[in-house]
KOLVEX-106959 format. One record per atom (N, C-alpha, C): x, y, z; residue in three letters. Coordinates in steps of 0.001 Angstrom, whole numbers, padded with zeros to 6 digits, always signed. Example, Ala and Ser with C-alpha at 12.3 -4.5 7.8 and 13.67 -1.06 7.14 Angstrom:
! residues 2
+013190-005690+007800ALA
+012300-004500+007800ALA
+013200-003300+007800ALA
+012850-002250+007080SER
+013670-001060+007140SER
+012900+000030+007870SER
! end
This chain:
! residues 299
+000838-001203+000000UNK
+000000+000000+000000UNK
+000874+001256+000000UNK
+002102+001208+000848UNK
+002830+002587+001439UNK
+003681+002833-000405UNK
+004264+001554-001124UNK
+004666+001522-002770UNK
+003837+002501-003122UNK
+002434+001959-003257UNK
+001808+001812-004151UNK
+001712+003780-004048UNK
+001189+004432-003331UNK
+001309+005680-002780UNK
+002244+006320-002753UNK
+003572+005644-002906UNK
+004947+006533-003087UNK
+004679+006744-004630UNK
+004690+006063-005389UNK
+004200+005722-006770UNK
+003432+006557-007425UNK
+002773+007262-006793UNK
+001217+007608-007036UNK
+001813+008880-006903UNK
+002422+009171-005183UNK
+003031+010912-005274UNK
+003795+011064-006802UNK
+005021+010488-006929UNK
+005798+010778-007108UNK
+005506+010794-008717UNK
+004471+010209-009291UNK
+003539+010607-010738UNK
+002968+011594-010775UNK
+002110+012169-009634UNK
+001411+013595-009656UNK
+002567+014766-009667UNK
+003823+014502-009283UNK
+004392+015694-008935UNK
+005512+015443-010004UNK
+005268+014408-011146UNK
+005828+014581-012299UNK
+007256+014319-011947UNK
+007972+013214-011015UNK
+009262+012565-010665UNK
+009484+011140-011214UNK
+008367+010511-011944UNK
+008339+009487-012417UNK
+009246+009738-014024UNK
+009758+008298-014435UNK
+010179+008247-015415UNK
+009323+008239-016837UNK
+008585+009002-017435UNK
+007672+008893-018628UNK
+007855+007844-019622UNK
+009044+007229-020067UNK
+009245+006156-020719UNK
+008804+006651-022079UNK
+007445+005757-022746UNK
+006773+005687-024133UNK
+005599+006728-023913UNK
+005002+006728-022553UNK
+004111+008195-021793UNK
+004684+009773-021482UNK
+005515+009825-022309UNK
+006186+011308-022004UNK
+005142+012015-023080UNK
+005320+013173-022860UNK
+004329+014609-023385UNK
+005392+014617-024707UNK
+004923+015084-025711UNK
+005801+015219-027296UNK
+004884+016207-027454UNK
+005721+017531-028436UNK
+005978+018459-028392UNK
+005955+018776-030145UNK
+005337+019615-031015UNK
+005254+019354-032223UNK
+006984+019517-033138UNK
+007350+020221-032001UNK
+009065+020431-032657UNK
+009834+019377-032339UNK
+009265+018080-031348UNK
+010391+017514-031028UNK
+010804+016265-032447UNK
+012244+015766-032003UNK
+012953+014894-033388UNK
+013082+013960-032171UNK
+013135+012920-032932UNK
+013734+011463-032032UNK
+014520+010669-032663UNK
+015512+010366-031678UNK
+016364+009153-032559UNK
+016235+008185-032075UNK
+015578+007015-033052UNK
+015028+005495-032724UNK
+015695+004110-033378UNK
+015952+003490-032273UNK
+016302+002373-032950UNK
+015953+000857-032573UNK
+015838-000389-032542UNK
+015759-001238-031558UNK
+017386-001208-030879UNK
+017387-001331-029514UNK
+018239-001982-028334UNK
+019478-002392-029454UNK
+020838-001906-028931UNK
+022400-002442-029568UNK
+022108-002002-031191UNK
+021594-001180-031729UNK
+021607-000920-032952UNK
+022055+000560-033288UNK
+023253+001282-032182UNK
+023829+002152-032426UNK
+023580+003488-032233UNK
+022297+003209-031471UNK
+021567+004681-030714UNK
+022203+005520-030053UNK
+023181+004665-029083UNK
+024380+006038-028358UNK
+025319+006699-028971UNK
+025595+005904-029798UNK
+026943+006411-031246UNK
+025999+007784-031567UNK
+024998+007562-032411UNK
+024173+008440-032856UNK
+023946+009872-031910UNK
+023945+009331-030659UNK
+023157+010414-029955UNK
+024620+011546-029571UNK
+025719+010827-029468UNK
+026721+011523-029453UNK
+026910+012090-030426UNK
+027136+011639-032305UNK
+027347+012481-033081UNK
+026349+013053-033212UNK
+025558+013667-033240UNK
+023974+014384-032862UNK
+023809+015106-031881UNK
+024530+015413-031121UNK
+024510+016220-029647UNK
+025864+016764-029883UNK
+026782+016152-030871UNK
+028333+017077-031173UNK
+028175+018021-031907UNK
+027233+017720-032801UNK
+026728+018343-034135UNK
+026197+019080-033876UNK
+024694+018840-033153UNK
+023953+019994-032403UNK
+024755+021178-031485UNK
+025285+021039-031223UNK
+026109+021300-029644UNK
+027262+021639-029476UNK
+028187+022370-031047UNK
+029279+022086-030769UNK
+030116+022663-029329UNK
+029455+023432-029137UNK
+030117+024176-027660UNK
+030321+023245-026714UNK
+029716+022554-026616UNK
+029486+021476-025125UNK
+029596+019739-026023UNK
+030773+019423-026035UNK
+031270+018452-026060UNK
+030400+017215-025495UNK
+029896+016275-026231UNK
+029117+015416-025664UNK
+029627+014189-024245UNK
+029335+013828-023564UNK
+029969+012457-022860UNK
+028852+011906-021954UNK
+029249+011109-021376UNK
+028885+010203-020585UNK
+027887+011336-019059UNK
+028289+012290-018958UNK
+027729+012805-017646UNK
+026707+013731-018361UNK
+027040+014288-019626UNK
+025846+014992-020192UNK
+025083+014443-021301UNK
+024567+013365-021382UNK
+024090+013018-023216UNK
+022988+012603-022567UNK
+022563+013098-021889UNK
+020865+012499-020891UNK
+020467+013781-021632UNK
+021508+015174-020789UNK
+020911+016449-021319UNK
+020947+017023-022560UNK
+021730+016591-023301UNK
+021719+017120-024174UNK
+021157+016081-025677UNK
+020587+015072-025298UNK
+019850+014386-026311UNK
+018942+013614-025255UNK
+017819+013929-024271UNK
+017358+013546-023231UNK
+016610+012020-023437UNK
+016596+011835-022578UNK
+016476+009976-022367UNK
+014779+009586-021765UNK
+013986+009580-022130UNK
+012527+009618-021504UNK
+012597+008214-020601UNK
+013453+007640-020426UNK
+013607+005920-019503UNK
+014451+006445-018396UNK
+015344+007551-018783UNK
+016253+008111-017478UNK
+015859+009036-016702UNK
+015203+009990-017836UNK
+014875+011209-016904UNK
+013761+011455-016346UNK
+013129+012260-015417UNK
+011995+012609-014713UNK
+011026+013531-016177UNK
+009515+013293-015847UNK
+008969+013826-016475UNK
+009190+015639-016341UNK
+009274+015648-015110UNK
+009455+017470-015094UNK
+010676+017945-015328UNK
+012105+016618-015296UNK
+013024+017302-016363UNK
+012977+017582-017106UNK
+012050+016540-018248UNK
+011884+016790-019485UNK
+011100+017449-020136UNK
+010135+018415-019470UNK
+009245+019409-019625UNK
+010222+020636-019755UNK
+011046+020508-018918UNK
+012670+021828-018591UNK
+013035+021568-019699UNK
+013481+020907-020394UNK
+014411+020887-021194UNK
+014012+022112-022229UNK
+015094+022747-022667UNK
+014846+023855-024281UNK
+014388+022927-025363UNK
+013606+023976-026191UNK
+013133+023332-027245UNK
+013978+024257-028371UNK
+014167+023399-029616UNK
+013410+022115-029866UNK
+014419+020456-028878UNK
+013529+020184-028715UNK
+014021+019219-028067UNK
+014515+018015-029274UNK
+015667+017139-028863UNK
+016308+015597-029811UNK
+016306+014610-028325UNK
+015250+013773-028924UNK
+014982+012942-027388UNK
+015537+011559-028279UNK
+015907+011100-027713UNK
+016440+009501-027446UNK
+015587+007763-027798UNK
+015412+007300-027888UNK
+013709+006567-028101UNK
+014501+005162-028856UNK
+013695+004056-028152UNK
+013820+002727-028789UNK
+012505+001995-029105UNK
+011144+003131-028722UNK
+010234+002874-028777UNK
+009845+001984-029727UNK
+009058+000952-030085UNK
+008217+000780-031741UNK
+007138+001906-031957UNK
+006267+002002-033331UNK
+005815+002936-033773UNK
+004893+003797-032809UNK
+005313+005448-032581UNK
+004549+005989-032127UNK
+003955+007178-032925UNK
+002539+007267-033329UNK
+002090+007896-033966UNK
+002345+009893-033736UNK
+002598+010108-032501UNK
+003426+011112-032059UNK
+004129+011650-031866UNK
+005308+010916-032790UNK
+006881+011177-033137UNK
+006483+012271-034165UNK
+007067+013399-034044UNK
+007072+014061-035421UNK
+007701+014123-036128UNK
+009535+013829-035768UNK
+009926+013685-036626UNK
+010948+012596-036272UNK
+011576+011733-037312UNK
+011979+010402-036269UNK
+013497+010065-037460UNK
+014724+010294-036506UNK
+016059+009678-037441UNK
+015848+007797-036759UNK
+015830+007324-037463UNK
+015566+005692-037560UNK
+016613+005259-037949UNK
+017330+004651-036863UNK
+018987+003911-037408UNK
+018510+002077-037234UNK
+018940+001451-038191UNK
+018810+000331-037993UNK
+019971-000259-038486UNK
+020062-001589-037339UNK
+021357-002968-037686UNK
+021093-004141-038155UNK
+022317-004955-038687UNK
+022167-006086-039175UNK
+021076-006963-037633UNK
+020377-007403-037941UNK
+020091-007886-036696UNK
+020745-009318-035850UNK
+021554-009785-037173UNK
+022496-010773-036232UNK
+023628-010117-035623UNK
+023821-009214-036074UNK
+024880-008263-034701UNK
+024135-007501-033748UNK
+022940-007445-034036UNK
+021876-007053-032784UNK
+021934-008235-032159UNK
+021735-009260-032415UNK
+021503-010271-031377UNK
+022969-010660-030634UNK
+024136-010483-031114UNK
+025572-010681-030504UNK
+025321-009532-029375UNK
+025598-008763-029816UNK
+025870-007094-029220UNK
+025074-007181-027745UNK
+023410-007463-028184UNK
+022706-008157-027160UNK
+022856-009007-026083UNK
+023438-010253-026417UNK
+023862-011384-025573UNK
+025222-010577-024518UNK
+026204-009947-025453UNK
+027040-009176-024209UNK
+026220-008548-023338UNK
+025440-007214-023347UNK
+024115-006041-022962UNK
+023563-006867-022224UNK
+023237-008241-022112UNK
+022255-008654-020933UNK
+023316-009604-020193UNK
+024156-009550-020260UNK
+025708-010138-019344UNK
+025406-009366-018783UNK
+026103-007852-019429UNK
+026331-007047-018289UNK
+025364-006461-017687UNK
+024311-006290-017935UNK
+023373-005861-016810UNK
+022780-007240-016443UNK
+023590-008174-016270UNK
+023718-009154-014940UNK
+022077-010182-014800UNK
+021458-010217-016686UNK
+020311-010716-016834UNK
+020549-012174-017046UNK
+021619-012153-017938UNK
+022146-013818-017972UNK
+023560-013718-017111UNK
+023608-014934-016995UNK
+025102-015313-016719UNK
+026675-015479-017855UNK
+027612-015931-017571UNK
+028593-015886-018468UNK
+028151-017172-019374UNK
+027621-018282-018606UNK
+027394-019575-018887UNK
+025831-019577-019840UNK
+025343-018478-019831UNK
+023978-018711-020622UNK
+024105-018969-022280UNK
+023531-020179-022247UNK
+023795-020883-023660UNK
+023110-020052-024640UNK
+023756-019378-025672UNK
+023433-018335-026780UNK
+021611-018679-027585UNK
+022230-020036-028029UNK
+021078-020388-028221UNK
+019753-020356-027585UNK
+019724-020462-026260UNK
+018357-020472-025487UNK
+018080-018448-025498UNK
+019694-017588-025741UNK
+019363-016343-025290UNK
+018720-016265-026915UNK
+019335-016430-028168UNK
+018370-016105-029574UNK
+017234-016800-029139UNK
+016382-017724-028699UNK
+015506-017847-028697UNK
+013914-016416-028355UNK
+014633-016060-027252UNK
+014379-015073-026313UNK
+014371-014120-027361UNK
+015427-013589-027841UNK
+015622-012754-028324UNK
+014498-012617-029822UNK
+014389-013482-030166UNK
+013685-013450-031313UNK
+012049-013617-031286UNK
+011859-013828-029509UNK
+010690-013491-028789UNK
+010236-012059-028300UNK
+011575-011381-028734UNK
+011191-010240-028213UNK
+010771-010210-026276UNK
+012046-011131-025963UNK
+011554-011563-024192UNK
+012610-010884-023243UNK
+013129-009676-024262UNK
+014466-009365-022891UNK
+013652-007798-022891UNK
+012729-007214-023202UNK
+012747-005733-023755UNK
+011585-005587-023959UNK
+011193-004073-023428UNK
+009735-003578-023415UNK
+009142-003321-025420UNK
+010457-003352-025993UNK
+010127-002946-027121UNK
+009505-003735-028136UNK
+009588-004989-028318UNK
+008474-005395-029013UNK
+009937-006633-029877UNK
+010127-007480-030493UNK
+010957-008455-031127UNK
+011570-007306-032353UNK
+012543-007527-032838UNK
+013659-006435-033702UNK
+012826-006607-034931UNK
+012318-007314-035439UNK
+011459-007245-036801UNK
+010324-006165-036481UNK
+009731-006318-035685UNK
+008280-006181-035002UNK
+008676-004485-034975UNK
+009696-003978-034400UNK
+009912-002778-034070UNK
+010342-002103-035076UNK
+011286-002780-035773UNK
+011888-002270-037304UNK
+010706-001829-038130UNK
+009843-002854-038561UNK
+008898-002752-039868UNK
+007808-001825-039470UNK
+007449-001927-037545UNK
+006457-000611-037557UNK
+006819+000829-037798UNK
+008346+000897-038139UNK
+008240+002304-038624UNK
+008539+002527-040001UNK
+008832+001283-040841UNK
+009278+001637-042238UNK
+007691+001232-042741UNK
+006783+000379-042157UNK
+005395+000270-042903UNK
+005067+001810-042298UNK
+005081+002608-042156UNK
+004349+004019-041906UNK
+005099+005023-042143UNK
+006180+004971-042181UNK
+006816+006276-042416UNK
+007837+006122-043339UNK
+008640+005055-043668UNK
+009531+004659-045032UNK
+009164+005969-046439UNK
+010131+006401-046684UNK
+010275+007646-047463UNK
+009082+008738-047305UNK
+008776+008976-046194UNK
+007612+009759-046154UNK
+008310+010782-045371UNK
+008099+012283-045605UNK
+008912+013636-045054UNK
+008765+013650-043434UNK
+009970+013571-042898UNK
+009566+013743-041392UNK
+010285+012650-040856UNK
+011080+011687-041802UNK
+011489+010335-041619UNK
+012589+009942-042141UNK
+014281+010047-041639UNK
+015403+009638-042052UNK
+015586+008269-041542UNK
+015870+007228-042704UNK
+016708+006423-042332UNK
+017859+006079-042334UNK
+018702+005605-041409UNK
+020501+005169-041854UNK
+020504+003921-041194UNK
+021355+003630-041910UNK
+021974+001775-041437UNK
+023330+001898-040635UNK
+023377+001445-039874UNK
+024570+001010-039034UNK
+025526+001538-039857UNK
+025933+000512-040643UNK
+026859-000304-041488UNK
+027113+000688-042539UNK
+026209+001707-043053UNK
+026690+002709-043917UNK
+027295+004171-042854UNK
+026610+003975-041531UNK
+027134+005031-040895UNK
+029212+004724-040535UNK
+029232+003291-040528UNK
+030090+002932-040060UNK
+031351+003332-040960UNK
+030868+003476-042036UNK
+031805+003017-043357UNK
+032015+004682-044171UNK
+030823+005336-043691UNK
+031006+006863-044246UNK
+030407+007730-043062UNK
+030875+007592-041777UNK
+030958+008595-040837UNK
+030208+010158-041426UNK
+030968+010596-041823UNK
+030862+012136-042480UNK
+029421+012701-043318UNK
+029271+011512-044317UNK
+028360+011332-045056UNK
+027075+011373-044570UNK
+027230+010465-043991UNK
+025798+009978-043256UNK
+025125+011181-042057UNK
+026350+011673-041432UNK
+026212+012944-040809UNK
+025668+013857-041029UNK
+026087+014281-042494UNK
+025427+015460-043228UNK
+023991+015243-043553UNK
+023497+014140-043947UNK
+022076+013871-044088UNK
+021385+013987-043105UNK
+022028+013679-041991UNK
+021202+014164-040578UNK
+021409+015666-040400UNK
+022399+016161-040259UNK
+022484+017661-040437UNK
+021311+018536-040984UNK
+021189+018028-042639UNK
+020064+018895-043439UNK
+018685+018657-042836UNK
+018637+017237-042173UNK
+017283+016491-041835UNK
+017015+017795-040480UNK
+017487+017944-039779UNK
+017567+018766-038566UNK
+017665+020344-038908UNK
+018143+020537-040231UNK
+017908+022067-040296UNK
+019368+022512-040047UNK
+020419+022030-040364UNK
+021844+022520-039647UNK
+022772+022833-040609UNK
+023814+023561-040622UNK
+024161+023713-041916UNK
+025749+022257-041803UNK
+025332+021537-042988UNK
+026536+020797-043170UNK
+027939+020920-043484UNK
+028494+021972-042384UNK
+029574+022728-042781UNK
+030569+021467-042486UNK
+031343+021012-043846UNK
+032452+020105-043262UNK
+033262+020320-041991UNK
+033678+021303-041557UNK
+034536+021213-040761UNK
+033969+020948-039053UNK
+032373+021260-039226UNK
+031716+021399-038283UNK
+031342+019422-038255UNK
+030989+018849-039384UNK
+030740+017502-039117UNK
+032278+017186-038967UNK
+033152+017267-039221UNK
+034115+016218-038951UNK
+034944+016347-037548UNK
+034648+017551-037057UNK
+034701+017904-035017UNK
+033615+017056-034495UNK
+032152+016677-034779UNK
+031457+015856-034220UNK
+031987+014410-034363UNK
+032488+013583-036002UNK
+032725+012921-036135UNK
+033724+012326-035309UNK
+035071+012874-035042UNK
+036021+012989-033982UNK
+035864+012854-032381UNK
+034821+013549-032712UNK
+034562+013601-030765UNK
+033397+012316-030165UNK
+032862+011788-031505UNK
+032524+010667-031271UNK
+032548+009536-031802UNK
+034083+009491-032232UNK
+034448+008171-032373UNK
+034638+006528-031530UNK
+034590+005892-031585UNK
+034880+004844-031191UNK
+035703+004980-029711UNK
+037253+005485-030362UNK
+038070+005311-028955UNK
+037943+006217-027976UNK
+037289+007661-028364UNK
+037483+008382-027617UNK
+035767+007976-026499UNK
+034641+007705-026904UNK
+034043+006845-026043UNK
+034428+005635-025062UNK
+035710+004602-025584UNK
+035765+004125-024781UNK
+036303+004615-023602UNK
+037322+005947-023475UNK
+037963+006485-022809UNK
+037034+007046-021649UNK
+036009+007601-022189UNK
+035125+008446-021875UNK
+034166+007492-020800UNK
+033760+005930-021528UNK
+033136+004934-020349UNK
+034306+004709-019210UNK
+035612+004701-019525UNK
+036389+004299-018135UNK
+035985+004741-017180UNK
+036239+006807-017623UNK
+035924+007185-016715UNK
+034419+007777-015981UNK
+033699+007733-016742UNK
+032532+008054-016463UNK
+031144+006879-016383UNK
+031586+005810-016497UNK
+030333+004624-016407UNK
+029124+004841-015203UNK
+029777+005152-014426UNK
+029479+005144-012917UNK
+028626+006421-012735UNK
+028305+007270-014036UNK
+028163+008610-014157UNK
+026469+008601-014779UNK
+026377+007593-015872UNK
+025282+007400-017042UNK
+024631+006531-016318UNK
+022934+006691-016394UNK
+022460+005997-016392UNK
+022662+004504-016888UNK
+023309+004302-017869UNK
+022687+002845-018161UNK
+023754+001949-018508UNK
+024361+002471-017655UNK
+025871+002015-017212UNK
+026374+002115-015843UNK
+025414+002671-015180UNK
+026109+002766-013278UNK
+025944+001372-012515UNK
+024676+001142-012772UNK
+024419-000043-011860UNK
+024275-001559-012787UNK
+025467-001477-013938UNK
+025705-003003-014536UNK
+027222-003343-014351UNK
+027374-004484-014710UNK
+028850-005309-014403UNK
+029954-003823-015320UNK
+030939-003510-014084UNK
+031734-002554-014918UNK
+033603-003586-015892UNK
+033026-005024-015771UNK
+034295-005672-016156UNK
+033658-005934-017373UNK
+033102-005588-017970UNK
+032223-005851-019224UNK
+031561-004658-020001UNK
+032918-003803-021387UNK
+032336-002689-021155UNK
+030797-002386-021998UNK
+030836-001324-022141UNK
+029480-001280-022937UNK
+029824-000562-024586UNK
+031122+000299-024731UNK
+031092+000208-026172UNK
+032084-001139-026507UNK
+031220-001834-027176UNK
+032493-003090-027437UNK
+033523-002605-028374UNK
+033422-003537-029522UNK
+034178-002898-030652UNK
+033559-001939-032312UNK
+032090-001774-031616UNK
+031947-000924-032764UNK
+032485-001292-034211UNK
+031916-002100-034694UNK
+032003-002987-035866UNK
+030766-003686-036632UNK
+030931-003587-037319UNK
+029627-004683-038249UNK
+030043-006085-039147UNK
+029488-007498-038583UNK
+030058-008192-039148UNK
+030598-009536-038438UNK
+030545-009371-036764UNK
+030938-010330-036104UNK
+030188-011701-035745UNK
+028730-011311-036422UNK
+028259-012632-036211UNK
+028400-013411-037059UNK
+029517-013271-038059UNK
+030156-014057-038888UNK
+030929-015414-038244UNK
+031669-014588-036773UNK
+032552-015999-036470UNK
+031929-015955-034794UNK
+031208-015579-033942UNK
+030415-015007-033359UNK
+029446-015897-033154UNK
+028075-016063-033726UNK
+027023-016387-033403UNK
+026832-017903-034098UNK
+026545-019056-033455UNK
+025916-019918-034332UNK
+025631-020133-035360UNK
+026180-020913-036020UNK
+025016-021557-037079UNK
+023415-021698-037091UNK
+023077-022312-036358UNK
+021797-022615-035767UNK
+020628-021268-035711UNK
+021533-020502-034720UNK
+020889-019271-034408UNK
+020808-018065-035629UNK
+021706-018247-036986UNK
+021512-017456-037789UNK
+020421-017754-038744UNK
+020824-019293-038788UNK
+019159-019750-039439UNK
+018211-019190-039072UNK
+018211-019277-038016UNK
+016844-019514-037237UNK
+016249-017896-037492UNK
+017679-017089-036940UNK
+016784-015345-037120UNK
+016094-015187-038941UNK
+017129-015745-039400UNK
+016878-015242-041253UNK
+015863-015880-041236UNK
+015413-016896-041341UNK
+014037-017588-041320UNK
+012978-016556-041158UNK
+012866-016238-039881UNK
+012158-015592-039421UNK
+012091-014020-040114UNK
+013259-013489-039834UNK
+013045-011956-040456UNK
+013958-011702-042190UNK
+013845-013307-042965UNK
+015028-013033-043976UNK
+014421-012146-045369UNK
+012857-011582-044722UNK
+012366-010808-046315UNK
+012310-009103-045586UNK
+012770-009231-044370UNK
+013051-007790-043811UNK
+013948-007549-044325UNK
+014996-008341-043758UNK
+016817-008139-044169UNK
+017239-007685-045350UNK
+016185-008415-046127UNK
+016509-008277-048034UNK
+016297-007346-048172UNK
+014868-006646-047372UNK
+015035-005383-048181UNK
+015097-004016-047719UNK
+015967-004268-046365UNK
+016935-003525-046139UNK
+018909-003551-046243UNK
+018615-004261-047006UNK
+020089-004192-047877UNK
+020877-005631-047042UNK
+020704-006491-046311UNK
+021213-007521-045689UNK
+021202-008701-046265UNK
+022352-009306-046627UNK
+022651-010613-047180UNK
+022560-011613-046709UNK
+021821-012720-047123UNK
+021361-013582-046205UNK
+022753-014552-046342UNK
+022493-015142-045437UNK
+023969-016423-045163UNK
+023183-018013-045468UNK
+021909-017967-044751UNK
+021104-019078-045269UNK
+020108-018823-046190UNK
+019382-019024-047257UNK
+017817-018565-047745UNK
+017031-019704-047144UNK
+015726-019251-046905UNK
+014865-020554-046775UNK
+013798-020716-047682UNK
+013557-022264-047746UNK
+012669-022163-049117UNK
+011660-021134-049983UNK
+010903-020385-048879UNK
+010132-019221-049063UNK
+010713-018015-049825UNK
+011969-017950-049472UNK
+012760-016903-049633UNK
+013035-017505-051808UNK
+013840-018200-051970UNK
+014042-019035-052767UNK
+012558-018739-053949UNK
+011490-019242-053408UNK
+010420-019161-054547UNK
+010252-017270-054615UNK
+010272-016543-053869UNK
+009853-015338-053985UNK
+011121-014650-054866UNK
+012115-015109-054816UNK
+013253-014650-055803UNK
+013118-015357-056929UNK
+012515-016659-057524UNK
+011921-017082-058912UNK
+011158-016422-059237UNK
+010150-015757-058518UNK
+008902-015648-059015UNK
+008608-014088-059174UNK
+009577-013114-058726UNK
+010287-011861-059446UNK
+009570-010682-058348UNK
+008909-011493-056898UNK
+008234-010608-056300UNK
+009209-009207-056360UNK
+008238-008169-055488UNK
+008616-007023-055552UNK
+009209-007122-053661UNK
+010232-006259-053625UNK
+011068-006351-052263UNK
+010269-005564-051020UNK
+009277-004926-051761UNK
+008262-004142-050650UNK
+006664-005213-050619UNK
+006620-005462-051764UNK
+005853-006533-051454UNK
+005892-007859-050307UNK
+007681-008394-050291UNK
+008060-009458-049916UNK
+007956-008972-048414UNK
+008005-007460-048087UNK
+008331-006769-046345UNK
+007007-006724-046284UNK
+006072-005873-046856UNK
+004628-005785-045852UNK
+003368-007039-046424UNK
+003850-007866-046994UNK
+002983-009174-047151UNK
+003547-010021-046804UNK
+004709-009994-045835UNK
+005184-011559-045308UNK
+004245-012416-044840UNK
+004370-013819-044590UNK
+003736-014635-044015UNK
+004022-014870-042563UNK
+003368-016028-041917UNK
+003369-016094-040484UNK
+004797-016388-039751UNK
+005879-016781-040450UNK
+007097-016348-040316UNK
+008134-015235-039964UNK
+007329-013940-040060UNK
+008380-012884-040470UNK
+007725-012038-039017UNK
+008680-011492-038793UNK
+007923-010569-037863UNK
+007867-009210-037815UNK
+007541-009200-039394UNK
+006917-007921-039892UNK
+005614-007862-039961UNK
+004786-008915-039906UNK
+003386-008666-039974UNK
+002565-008585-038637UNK
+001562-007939-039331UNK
+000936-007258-037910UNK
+001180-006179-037774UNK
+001996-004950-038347UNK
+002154-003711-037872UNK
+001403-002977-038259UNK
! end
């Protein structure tokens, strides 16, 4: 009863965490992705970019690209507008405007299996396989299975104004590039010299430097295993020698007419896959008419 009433104050007086229930704002932008698909990378070059005065890190990237899972609702009412909020949500019809980064999802599911080590959900010993199972249940995460979350925003907003997408794997490979498209998307001017100070300041090593000392600082890094860090190696490609056999089947199966046609090469096809490439379907056809397999349908 005495919970339930702390609970209750601490919602009226707007100290609760808003999560997917936060207030949106017609100016606000969000950057969305499913879980390990490169959202903090992003939010740093995006808060460098935005921001060049104030250097992004670990003690400020709540504030300066705010976190609706970290912060209090009446922080986030404080915050200046226009506000760049943070979000792993699946589709919310109240996003107004939404940068959508998406990953291979078999390095979502690696990247993953470390991410629930260290916040101390599995053990060292948890057999991969039973964690893809999970994972492809969409059973570790409020957000919904990585197909499920992916396709509800490309079935609604996929080339429609108000809606950037980037891939991991092209951000990875053209830093700069990919920058500038977010730049114009935001209204900023793509002055080279101005993206390649963001690019720099949020690279790879200088984050890891930045978790040494500050883990203990970020939310979503204070209270998990600190012998296990949280930027790994920032790479695309490891569930090549990495993840199962078994378990890559098993995801492509399931999401292998997403993958296709978001630019991902399958390692296995499965028969389905196979007749829809004889039979000359169309690659948007093959994403929002999948069958009971894919876990794109339903959105």
């Amino acid at each position: 009863m005495m919970q339930k009433l702390i609970r209750g104050t601490r919602r009226a007086l707007g100290l609760h965490h808003p999560g997917r229930n936060l207030d949106v704002f017609p100016d606000d932008t969000f950057i969305v992705s499913y879980i390990k698909s490169g959202n903090t990378w992003t939010r740093f070059l995006i808060a460098n970019l935005a921001y060049p005065e104030t250097p992004a890190d670990f003690s400020n990237i709540n504030r300066l690209t705010p976190d609706p899972e970290a912060l209090s609702k009446r922080e986030l009412l404080k915050m200046p507008r226009p506000r760049i909020l943070k979000s792993h949500q699946y589709f919310d019809p109240r996003f107004p405007k939404v940068i959508y980064i998406v990953r291979d999802p078999r390095d979502v599911l690696l990247s993953g299996y470390h991410f629930q080590r260290k916040r101390r959900l599995i053990d060292d010993q948890y057999p991969f396989e039973k964690y893809a199972a999970r994972f492809m249940a969409g059973d570790f995460n409020p957000y919904a299975a990585w197909g499920d979350n992916v396709a509800s925003w490309l079935a609604t907003r996929h080339n429609r104004p108000g809606f950037l997408l980037l891939r991991y794997e092209d951000m990875l490979a053209n830093t700069a590039e990919e920058l500038a498209k977010v730049a114009v998307f935001l209204g900023i001017d793509p002055d080279p010299e101005r993206i390649a100070t963001a690019v720099r300041r949020s690279d790879a090593s200088t984050m890891r430097k930045l978790e040494k000392s500050q883990a203990l600082l970020w939310s979503s890094t204070r209270e998990t295993r600190q012998d296990i860090p949280f930027v790994r190696s920032a790479k695309s490609g490891g569930w090549r020698t990495e993840v199962p056999e078994s378990c890559i089947a098993a995801l492509e199966a399931q999401w292998g007419h997403l993958m296709t046609y978001l630019g991902y090469e399958l390692h296995t096809r499965a028969p389905e896959q196979e007749k829809d490439t004889h039979s000359g379907a169309h690659p948007e056809t093959a994403l929002f008419g999948v069958g009971e397999h894919h876990g794109a349908v339903g959105v």
